[in-house]
PQR file of N, CA, C, O and H, with PARSE charges and radii, in Angstrom:
ATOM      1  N   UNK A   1      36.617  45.358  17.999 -0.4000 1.5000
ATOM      2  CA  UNK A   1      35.188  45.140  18.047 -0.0000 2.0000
ATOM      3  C   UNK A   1      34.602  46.167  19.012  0.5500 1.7000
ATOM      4  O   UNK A   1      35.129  46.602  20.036 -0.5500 1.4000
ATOM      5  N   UNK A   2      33.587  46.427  18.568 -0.4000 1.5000
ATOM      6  CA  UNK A   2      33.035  47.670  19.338 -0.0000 2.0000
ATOM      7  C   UNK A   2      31.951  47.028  20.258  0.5500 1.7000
ATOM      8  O   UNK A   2      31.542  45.936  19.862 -0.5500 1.4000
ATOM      9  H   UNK A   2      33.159  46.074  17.736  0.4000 1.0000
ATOM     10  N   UNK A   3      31.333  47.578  21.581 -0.4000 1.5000
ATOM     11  CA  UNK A   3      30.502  47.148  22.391 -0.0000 2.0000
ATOM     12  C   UNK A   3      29.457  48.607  22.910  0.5500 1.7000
ATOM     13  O   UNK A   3      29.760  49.651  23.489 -0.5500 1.4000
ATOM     14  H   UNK A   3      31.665  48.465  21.903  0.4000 1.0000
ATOM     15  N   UNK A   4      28.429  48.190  22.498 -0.4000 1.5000
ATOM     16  CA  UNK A   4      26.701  48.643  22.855 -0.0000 2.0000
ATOM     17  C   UNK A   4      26.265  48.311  23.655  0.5500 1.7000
ATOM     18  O   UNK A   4      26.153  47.088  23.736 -0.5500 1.4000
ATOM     19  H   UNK A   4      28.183  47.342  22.028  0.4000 1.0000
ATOM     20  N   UNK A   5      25.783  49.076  24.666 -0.4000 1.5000
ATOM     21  CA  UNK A   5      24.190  48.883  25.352 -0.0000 2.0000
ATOM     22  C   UNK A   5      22.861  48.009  24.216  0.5500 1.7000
ATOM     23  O   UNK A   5      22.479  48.677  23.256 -0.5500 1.4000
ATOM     24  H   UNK A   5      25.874  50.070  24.601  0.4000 1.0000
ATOM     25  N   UNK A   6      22.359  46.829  24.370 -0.4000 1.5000
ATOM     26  CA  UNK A   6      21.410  46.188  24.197 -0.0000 2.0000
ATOM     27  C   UNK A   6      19.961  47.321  24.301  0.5500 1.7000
ATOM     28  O   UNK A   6      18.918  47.122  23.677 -0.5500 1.4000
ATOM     29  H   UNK A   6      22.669  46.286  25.150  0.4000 1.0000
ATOM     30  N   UNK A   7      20.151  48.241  25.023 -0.4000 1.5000
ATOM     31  CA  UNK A   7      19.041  48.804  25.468 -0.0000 2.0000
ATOM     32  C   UNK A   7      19.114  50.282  24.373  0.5500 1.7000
ATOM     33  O   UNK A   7      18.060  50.895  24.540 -0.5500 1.4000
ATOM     34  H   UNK A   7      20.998  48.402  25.529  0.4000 1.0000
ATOM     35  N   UNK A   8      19.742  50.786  23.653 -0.4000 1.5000
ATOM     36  CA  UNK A   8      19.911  51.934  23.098 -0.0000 2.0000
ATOM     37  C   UNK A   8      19.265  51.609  21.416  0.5500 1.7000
ATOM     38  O   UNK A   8      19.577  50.696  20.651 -0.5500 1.4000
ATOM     39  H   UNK A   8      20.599  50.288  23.517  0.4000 1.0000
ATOM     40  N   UNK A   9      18.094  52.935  21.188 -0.4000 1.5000
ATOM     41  CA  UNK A   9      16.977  52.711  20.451 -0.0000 2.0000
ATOM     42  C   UNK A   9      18.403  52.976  19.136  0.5500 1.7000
ATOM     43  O   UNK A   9      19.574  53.350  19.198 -0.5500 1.4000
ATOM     44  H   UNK A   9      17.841  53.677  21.809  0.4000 1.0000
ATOM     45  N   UNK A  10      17.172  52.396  17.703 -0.4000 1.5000
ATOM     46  CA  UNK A  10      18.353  52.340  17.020 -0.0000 2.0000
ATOM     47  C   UNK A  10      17.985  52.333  15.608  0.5500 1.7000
ATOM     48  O   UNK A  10      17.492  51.213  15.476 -0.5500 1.4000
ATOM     49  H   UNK A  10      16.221  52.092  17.653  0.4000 1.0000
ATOM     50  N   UNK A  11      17.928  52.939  14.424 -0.4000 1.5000
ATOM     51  CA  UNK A  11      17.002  52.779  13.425 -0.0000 2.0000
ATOM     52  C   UNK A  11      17.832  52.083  12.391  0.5500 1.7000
ATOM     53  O   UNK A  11      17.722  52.449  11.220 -0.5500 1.4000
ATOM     54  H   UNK A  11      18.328  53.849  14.531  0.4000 1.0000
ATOM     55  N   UNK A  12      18.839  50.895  12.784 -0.4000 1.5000
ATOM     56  CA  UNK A  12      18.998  50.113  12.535 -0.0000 2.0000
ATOM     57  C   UNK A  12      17.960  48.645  11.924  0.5500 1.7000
ATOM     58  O   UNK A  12      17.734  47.759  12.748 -0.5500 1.4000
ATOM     59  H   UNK A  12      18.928  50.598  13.734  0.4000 1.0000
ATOM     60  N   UNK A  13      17.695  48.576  11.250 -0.4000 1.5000
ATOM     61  CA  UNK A  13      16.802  47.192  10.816 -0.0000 2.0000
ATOM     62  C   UNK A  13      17.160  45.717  11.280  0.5500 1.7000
ATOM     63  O   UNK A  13      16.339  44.843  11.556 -0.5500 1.4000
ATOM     64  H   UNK A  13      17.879  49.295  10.581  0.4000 1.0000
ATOM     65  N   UNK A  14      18.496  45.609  11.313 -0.4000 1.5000
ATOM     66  CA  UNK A  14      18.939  44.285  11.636 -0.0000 2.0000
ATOM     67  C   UNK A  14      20.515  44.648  12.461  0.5500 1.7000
ATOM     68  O   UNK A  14      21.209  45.648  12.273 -0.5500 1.4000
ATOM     69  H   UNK A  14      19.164  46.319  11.089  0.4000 1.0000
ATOM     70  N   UNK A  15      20.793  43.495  13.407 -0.4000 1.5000
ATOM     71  CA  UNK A  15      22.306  44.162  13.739 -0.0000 2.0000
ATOM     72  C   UNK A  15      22.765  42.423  14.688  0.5500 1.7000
ATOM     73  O   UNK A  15      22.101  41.617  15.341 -0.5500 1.4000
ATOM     74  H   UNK A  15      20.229  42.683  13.560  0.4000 1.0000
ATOM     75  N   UNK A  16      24.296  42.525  14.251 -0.4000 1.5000
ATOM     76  CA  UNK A  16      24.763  40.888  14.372 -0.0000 2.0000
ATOM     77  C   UNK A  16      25.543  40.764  15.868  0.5500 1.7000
ATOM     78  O   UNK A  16      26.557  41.454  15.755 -0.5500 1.4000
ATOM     79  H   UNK A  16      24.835  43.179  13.720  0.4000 1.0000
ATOM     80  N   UNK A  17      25.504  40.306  16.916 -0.4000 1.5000
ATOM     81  CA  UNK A  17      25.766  40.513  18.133 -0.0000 2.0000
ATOM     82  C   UNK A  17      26.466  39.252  18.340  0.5500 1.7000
ATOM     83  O   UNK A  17      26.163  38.150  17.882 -0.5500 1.4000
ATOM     84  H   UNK A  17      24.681  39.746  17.007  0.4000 1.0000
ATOM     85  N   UNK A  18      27.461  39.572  19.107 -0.4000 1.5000
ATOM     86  CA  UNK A  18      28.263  38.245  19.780 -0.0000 2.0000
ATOM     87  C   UNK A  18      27.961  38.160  21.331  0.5500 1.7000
ATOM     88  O   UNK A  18      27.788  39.108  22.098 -0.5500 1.4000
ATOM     89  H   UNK A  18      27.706  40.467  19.479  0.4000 1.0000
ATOM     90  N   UNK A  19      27.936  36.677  21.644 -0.4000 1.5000
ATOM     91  CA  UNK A  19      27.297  36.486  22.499 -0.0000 2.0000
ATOM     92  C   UNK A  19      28.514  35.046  22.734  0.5500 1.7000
ATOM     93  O   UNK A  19      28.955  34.106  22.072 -0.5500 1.4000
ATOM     94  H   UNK A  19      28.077  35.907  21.022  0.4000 1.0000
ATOM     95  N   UNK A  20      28.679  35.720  24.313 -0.4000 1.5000
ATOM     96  CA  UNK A  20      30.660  34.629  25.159 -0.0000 2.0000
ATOM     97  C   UNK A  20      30.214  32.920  24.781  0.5500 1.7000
ATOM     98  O   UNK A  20      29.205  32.217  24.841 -0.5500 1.4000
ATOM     99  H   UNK A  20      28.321  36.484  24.850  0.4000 1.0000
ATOM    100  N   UNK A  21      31.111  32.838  24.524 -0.4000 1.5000
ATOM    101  CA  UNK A  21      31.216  31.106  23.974 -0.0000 2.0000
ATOM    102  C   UNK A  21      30.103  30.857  22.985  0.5500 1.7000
ATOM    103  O   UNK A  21      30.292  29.682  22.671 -0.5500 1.4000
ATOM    104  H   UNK A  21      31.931  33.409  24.475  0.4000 1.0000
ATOM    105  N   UNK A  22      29.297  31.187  22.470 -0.4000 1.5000
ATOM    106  CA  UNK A  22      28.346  31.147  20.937 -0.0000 2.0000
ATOM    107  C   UNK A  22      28.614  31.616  19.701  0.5500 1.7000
ATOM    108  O   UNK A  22      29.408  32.489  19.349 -0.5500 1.4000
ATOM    109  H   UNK A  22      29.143  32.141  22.725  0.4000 1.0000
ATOM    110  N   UNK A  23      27.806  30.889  19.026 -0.4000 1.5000
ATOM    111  CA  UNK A  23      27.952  31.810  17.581 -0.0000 2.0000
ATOM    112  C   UNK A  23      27.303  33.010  17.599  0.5500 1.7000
ATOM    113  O   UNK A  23      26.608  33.427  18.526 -0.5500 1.4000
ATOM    114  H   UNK A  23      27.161  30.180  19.312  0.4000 1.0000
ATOM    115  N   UNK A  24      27.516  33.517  16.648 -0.4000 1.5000
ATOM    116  CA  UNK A  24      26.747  35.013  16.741 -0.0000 2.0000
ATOM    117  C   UNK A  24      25.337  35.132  16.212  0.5500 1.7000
ATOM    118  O   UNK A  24      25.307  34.379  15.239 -0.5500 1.4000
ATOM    119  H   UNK A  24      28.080  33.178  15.895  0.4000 1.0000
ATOM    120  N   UNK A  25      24.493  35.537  16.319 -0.4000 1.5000
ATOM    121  CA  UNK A  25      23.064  35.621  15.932 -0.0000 2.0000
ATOM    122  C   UNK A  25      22.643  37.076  15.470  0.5500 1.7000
ATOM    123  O   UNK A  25      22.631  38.144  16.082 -0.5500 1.4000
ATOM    124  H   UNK A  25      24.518  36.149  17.109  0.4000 1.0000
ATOM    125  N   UNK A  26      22.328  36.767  14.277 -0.4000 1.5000
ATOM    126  CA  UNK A  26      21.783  37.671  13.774 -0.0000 2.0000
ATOM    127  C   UNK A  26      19.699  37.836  13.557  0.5500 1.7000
ATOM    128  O   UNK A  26      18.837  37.209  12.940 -0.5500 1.4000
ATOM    129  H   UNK A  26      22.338  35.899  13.780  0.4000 1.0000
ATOM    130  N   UNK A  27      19.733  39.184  14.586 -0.4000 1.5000
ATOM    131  CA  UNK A  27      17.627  39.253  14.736 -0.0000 2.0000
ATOM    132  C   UNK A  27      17.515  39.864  13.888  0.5500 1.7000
ATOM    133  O   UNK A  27      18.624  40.185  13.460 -0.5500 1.4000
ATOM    134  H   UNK A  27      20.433  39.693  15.088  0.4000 1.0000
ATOM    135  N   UNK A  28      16.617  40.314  13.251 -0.4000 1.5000
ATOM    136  CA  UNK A  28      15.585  41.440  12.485 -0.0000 2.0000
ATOM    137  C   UNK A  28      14.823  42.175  13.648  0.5500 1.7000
ATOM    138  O   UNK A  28      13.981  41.537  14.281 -0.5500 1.4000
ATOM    139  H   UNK A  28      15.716  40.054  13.598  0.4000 1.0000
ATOM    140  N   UNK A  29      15.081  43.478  13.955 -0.4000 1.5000
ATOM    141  CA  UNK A  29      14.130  44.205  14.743 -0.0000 2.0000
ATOM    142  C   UNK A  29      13.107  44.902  13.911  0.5500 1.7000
ATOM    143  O   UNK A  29      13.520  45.638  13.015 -0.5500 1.4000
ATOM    144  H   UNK A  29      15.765  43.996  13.441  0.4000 1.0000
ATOM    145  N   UNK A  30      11.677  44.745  14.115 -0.4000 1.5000
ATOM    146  CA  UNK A  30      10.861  45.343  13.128 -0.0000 2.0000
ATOM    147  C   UNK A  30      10.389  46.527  13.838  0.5500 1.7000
ATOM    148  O   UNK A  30       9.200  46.841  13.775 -0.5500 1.4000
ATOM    149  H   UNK A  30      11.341  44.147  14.843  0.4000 1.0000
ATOM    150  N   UNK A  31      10.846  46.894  14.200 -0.4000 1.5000
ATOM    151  CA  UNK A  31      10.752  48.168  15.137 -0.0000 2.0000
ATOM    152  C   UNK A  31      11.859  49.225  14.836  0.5500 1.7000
ATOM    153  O   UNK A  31      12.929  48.740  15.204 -0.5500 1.4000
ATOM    154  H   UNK A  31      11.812  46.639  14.251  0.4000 1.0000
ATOM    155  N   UNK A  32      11.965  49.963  14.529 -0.4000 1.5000
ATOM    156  CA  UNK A  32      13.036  50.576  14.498 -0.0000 2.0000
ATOM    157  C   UNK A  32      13.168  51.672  16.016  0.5500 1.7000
ATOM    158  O   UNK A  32      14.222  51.875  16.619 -0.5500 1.4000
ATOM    159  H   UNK A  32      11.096  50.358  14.230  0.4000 1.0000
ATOM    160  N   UNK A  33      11.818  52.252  16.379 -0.4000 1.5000
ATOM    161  CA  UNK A  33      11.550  52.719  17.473 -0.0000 2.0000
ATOM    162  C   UNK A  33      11.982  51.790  18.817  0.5500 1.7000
ATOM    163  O   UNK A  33      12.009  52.317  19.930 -0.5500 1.4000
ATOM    164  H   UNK A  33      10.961  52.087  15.889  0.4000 1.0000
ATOM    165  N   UNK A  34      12.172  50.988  18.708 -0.4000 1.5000
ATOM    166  CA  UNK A  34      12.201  49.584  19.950 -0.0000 2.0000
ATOM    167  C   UNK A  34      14.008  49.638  20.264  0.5500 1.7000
ATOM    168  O   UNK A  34      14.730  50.276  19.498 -0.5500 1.4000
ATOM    169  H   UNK A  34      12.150  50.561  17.804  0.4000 1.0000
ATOM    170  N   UNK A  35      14.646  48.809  21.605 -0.4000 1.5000
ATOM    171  CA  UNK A  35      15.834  49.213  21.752 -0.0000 2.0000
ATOM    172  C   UNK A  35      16.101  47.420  21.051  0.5500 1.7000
ATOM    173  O   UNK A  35      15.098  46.706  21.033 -0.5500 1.4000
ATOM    174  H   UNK A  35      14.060  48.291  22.228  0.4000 1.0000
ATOM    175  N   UNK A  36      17.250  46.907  20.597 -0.4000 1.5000
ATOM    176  CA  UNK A  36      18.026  46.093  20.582 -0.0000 2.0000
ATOM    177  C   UNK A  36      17.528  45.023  21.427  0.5500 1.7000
ATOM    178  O   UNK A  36      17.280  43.875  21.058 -0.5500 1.4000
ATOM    179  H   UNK A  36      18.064  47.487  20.612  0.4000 1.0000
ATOM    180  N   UNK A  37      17.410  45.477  22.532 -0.4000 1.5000
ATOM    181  CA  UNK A  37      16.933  44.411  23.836 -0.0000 2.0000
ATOM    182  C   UNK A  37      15.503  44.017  23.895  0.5500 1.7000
ATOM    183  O   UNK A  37      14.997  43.178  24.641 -0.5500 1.4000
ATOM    184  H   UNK A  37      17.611  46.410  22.832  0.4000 1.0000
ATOM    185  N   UNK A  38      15.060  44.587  23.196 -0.4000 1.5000
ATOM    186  CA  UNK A  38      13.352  44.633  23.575 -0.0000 2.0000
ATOM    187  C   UNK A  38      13.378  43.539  22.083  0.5500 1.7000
ATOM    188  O   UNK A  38      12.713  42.504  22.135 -0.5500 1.4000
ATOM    189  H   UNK A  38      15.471  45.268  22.590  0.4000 1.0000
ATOM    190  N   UNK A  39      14.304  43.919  20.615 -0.4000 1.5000
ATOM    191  CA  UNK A  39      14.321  43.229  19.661 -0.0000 2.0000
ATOM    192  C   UNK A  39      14.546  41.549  20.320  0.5500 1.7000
ATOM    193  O   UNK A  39      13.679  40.675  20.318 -0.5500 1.4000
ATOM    194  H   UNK A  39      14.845  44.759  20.572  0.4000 1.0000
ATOM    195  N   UNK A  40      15.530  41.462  20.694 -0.4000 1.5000
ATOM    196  CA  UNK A  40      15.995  40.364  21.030 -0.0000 2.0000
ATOM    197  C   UNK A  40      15.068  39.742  22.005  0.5500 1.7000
ATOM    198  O   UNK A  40      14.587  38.636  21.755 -0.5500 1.4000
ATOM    199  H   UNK A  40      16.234  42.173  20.695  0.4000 1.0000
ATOM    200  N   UNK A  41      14.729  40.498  23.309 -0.4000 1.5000
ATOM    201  CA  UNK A  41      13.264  39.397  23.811 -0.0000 2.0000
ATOM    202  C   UNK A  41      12.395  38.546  22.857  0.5500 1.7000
ATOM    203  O   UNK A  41      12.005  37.378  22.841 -0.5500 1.4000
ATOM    204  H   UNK A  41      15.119  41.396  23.511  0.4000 1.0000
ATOM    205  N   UNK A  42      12.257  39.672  22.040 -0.4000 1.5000
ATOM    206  CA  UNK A  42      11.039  39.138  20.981 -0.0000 2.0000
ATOM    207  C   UNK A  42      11.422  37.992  20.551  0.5500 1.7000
ATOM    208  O   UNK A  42      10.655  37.047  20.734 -0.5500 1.4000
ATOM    209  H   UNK A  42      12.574  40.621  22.053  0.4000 1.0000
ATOM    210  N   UNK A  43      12.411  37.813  20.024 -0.4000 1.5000
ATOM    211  CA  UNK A  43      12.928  36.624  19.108 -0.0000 2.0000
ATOM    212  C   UNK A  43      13.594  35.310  20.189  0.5500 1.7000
ATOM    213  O   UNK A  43      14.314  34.326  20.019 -0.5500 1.4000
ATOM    214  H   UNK A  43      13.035  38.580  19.876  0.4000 1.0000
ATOM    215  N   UNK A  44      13.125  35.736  20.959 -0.4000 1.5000
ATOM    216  CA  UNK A  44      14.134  34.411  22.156 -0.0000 2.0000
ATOM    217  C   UNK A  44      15.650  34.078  22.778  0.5500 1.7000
ATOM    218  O   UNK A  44      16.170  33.220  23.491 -0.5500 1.4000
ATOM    219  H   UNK A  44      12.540  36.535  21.097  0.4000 1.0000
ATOM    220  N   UNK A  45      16.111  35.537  21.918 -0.4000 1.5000
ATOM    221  CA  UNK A  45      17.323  35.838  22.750 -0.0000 2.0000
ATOM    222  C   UNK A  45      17.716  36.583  23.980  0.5500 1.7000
ATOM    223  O   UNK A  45      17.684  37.801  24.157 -0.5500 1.4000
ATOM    224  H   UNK A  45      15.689  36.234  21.339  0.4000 1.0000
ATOM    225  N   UNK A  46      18.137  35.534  24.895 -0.4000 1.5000
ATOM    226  CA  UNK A  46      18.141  36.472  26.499 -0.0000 2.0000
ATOM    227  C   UNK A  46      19.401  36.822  26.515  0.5500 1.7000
ATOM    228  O   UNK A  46      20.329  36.100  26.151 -0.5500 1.4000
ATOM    229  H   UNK A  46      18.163  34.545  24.751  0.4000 1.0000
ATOM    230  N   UNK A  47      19.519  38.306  27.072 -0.4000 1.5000
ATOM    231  CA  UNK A  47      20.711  39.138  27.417 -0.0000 2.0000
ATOM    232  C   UNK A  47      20.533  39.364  28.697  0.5500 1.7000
ATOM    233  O   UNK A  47      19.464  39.378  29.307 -0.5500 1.4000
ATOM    234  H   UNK A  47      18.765  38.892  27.367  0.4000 1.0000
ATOM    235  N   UNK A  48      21.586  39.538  29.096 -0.4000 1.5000
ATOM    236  CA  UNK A  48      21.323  39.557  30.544 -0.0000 2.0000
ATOM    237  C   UNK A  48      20.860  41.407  30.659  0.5500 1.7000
ATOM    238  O   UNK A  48      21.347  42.159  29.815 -0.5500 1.4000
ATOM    239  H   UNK A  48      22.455  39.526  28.601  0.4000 1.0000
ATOM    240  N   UNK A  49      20.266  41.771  31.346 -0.4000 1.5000
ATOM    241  CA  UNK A  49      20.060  43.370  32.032 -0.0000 2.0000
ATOM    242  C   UNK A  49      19.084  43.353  32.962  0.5500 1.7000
ATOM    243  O   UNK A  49      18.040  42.710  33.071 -0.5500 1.4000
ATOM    244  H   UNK A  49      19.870  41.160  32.032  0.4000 1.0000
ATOM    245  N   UNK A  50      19.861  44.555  33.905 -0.4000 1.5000
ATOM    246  CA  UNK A  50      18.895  45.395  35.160 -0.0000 2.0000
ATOM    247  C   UNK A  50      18.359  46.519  35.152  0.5500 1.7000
ATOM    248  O   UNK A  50      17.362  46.585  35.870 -0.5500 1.4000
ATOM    249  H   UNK A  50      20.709  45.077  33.816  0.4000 1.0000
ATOM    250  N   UNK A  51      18.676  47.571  34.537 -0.4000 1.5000
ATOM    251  CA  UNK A  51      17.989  48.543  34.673 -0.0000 2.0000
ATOM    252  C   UNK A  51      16.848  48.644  33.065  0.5500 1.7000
ATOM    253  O   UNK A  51      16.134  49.616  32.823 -0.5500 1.4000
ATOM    254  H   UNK A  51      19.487  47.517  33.954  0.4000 1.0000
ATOM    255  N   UNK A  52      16.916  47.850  32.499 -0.4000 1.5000
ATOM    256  CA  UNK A  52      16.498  47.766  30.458 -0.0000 2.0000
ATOM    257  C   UNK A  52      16.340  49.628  30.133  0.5500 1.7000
ATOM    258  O   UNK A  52      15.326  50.121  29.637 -0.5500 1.4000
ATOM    259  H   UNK A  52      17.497  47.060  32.696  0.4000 1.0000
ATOM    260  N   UNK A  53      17.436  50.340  30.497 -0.4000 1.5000
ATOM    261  CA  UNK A  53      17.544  51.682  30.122 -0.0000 2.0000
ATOM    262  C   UNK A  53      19.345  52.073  29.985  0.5500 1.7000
ATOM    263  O   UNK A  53      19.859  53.192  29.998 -0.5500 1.4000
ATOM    264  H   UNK A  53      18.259  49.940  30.900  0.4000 1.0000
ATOM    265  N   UNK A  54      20.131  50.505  29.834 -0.4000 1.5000
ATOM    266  CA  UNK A  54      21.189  50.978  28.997 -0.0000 2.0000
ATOM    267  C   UNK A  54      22.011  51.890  30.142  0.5500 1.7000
ATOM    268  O   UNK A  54      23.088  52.141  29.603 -0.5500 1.4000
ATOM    269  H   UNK A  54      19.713  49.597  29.823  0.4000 1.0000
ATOM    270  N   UNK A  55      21.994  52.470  31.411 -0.4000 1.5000
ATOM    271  CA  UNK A  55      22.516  53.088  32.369 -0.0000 2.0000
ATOM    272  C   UNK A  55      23.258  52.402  32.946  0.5500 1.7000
ATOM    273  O   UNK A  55      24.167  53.034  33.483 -0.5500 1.4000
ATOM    274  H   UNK A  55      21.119  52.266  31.849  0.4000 1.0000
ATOM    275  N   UNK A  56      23.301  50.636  33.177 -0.4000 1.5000
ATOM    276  CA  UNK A  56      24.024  49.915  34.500 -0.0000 2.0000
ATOM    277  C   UNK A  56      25.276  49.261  33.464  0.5500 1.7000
ATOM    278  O   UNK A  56      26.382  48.863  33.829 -0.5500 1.4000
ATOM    279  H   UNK A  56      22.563  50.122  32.741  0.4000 1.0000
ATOM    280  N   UNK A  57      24.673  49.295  31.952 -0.4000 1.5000
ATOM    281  CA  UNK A  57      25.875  48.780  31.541 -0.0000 2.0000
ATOM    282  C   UNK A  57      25.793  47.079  31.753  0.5500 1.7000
ATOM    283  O   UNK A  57      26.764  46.487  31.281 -0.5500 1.4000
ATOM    284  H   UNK A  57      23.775  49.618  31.656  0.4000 1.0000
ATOM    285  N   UNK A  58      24.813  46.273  32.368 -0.4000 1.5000
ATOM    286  CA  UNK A  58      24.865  45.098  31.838 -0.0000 2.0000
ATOM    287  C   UNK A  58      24.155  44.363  30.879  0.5500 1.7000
ATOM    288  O   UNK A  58      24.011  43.143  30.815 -0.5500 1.4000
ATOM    289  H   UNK A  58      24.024  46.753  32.752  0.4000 1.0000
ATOM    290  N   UNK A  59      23.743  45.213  30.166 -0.4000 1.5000
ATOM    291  CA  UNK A  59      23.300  44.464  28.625 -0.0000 2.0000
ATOM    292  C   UNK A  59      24.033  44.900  27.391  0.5500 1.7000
ATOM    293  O   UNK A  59      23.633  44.949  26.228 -0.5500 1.4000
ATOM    294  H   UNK A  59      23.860  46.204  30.218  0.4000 1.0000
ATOM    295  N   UNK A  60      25.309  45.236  27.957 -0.4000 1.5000
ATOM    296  CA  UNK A  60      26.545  45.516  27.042 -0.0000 2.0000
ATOM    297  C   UNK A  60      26.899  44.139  26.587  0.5500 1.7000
ATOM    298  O   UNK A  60      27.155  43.140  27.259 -0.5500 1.4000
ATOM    299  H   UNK A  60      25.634  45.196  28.901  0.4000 1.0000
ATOM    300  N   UNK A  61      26.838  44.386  24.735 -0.4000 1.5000
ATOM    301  CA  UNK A  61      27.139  43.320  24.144 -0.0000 2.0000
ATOM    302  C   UNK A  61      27.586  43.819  22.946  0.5500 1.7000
ATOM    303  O   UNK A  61      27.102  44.758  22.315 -0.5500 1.4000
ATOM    304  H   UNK A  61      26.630  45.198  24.189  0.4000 1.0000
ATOM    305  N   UNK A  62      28.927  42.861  22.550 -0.4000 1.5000
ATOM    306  CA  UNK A  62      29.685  43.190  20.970 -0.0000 2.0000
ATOM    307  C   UNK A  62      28.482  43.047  19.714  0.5500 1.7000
ATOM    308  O   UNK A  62      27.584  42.270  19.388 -0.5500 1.4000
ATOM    309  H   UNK A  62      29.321  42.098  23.063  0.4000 1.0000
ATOM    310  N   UNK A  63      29.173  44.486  19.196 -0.4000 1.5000
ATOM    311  CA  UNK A  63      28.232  44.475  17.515 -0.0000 2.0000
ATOM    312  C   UNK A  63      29.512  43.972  16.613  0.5500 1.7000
ATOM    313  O   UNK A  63      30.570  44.587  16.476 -0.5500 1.4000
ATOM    314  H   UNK A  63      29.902  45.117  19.461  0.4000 1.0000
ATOM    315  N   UNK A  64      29.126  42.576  15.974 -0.4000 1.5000
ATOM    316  CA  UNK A  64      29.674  42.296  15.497 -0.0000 2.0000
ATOM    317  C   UNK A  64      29.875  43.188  13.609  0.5500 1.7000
ATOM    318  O   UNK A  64      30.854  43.554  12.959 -0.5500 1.4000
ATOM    319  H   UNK A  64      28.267  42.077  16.086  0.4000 1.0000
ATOM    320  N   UNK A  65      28.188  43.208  13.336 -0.4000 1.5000
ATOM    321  CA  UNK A  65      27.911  44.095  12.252 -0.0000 2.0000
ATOM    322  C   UNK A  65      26.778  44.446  12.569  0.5500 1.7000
ATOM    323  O   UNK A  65      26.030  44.204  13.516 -0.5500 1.4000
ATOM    324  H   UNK A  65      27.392  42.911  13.864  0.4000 1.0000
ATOM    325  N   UNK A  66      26.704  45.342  11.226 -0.4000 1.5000
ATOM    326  CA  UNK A  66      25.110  46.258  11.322 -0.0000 2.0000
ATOM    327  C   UNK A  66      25.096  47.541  12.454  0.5500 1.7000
ATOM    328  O   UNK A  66      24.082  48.222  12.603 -0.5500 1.4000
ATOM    329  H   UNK A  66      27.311  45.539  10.457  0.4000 1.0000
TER
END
């Protein structure tokens, strides 16, 4: 399984993320310009991050697909 920065822009449309002890959730970002993280605020999923520029490495989260 591969692991992403939450914060890295992505012209991805949709993308399926695992998240420790949950099921996995799949958002729709209607943004394609927007990062992953900014998708997921929108929709009510909190990731954890500090810098929201993908540099500190804690909004590293498994892409499950997409």
């Amino acid at each position: 399984m591969r692991r992403t920065s939450a914060v890295r822009k992505t012209s991805i449309s949709s993308r399926e993320i695992g998240r420790p002890r949950r099921e996995p959730h799949r958002r729709e970002a209607q943004d394609a310009r927007s990062s992953t993280l900014d998708a997921l605020d929108r929709t009510g999923v909190r990731v954890l991050s500090s810098c929201r520029q993908g540099a500190c490495g804690t909004c590293e989260t498994p892409v499950l697909a997409g």
